[in-house]
C-alpha positions as CSV (number, residue, x, y, z in Angstrom):
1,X,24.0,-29.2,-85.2
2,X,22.9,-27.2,-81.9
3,X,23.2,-28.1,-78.6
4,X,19.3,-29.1,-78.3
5,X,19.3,-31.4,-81.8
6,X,22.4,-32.8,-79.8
7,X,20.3,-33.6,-76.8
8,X,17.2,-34.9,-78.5
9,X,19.5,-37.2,-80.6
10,X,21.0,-38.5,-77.3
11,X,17.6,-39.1,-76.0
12,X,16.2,-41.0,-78.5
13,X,19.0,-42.8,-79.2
14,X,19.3,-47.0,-79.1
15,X,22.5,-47.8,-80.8
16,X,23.1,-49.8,-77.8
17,X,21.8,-52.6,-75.3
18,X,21.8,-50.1,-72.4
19,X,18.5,-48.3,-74.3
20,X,16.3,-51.3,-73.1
21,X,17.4,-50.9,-69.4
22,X,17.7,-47.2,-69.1
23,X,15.4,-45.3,-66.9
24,X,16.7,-41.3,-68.6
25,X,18.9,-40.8,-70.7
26,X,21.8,-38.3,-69.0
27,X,22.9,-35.8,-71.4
28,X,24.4,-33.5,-69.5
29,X,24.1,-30.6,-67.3
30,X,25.3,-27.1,-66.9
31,X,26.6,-24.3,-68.8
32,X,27.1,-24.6,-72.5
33,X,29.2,-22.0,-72.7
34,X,31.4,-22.5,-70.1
35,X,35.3,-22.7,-70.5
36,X,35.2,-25.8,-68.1
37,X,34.0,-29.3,-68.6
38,X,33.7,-32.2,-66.8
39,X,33.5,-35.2,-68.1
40,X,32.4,-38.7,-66.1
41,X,32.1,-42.5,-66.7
42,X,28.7,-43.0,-66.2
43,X,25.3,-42.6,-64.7
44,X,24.5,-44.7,-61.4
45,X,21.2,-45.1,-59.8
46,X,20.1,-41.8,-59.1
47,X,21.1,-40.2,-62.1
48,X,19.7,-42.9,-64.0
49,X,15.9,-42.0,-62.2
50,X,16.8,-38.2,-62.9
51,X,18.3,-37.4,-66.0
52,X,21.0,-35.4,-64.4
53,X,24.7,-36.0,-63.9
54,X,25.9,-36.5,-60.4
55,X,23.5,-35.7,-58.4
56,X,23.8,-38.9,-55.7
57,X,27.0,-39.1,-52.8
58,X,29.3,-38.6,-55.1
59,X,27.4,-35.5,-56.7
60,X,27.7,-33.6,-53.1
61,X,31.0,-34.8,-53.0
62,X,31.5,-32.7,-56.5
63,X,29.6,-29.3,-55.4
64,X,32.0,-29.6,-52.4
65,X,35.3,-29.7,-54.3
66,X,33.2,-27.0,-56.8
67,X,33.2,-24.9,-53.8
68,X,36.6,-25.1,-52.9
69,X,37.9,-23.3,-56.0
70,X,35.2,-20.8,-56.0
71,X,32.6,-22.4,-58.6
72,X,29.0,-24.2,-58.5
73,X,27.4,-25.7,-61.0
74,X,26.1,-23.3,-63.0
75,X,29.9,-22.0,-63.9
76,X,30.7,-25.4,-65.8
77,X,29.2,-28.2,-67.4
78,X,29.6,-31.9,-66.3
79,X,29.1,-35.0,-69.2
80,X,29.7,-38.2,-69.5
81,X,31.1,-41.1,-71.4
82,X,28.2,-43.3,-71.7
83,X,24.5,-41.4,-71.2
84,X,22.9,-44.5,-70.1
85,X,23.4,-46.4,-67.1
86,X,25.3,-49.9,-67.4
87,X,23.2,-52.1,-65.4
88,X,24.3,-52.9,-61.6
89,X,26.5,-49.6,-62.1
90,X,29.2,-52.2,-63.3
91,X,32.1,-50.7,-65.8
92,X,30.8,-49.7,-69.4
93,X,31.8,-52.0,-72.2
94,X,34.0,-50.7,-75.1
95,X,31.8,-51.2,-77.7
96,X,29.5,-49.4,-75.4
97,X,31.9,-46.8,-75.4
98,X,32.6,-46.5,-78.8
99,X,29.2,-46.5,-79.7
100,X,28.2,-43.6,-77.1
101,X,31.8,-41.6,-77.6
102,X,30.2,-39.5,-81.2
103,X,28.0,-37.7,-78.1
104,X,30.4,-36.2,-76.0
105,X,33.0,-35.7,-78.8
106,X,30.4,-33.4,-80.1
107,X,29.7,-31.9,-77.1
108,X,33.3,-31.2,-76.9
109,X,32.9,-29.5,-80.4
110,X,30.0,-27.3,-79.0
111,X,31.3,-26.5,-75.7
112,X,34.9,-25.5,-77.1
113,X,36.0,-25.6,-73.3
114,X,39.6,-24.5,-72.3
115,X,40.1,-27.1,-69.8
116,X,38.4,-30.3,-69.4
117,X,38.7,-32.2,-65.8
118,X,38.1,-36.0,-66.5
119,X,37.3,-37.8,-64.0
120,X,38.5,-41.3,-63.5
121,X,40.0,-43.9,-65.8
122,X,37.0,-44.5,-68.6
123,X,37.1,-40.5,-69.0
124,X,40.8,-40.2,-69.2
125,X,41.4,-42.7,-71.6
126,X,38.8,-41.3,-73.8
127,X,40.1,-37.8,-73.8
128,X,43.8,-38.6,-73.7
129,X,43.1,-41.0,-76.5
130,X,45.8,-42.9,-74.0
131,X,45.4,-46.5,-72.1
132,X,46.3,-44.5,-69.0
133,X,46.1,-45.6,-65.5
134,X,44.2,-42.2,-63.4
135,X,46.7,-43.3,-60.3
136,X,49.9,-42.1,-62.3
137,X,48.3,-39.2,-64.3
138,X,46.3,-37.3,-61.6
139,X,46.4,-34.1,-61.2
140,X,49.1,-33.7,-64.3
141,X,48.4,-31.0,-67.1
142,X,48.4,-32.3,-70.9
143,X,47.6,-31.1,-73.9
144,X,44.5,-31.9,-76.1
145,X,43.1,-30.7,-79.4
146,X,42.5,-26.9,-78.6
147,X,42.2,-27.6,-74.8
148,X,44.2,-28.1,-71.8
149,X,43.2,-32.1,-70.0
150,X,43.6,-32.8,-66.3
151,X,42.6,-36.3,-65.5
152,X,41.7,-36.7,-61.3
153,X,39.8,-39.4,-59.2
154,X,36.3,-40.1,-59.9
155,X,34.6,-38.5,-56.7
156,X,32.5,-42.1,-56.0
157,X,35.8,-43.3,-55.6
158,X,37.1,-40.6,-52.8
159,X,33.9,-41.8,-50.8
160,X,35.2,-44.7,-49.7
161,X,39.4,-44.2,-49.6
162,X,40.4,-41.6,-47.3
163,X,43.8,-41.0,-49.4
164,X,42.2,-40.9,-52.6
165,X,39.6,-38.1,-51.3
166,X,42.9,-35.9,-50.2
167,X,44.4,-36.6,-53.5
168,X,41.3,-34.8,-55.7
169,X,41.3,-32.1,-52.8
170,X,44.8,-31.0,-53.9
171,X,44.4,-32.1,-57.8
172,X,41.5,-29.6,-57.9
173,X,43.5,-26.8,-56.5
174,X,45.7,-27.6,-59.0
175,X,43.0,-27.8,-61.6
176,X,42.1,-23.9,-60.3
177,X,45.9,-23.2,-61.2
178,X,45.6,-25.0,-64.9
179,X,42.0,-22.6,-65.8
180,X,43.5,-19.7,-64.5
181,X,46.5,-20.2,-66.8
182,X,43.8,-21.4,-69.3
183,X,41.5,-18.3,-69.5
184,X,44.1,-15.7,-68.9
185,X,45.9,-16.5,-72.2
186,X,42.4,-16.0,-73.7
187,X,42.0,-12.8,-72.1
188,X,45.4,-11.0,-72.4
189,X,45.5,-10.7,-76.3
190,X,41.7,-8.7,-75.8
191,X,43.3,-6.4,-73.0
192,X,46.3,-5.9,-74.5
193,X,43.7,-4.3,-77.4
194,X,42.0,-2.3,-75.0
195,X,44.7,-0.3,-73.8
196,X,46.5,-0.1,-77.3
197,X,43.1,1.5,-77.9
198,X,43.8,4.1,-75.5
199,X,46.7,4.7,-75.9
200,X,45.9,5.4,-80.2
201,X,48.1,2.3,-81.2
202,X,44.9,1.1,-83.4
């Protein structure tokens, strides 16, 4: 499956209650082929009347902490767990969850990302595989299936918590750490090549 039959699977999809009360269906947004994903609860209002992935308060709030480690948008792409919104915003149901988690498990597959940010406690959960709370995990480094995982605060939730906004400051500072290490390990086997190359080694 490509990453368009992905998308017009997602958007056609009604496996679940939320179909009836969805505005768009949110698939996703960003680069495909990036090494870094982000992965979200939910969409909210906004995203809901878009079709794109954080793109209210808490979507500035994002770009901002983007900024920060020298990225935008375009360097990384940003899912979620459910692709429809839960009415009211309120939390999304676990057989909501379970019904909706085949979509970003396969855009996992797709992606093949080196490090995936989750954001909050629905996201965590779901990547860890773990019943995880994100106020003892963030901003910690674990291992996932061909990927490195760091779980931080859901940037709707630095809006209104002056603490937890300085806590996903520093986690992402760590999270520039964790893709550095991430990318290099990728890239020192092909440079290593190159200058055996030179040097007539192959």
């Amino acid at each position: 499956m490509t990453f368009e039959e992905l998308r017009r699977e997602a958007q056609s999809c009604e496996q679940c209650s939320l179909a009836k009360t969805r505005t768009n269906v949110v698939f996703g947004v960003g680069n495909p082929r990036t090494d870094l994903l982000f992965v979200g609860e939910a969409p909210g209002y906004h995203e809901d009347k878009q079709g794109e992935p954080f793109v209210g308060a808490a979507g500035k709030l994002l770009d901002e902490l983007l900024a920060s480690i020298g990225m935008a948008r375009s360097d990384i792409y940003i899912a979620n767990v459910l692709k429809c919104r839960p009415p009211g915003n309120r939390d999304p149901n676990p057989d909501e969850i379970e019904l909706c988690k085949p979509f970003l498990l396969k855009q996992v597959e797709l992606i093949r990302p080196r490090v995936i940010c989750a954001l909050g406690n629905f996201a965590t959960r779901l990547i860890l595989e773990k019943n995880v709370s994100i106020s003892r995990v963030h901003g910690q480094e674990f291992r996932g299936k061909g990927y490195l995982v760091m779980p931080t605060y859901h940037p709707a939730a630095a809006l209104y918590a002056r603490t937890t906004l300085t806590s996903i400051e520093e986690d992402f500072q760590k999270l520039k750490e964790i893709y550095a290490k991430a990318t290099a390990a990728v890239e020192a086997p092909a440079e290593l090549e190159a200058v055996s190359e030179q040097l007539g080694l192959f």
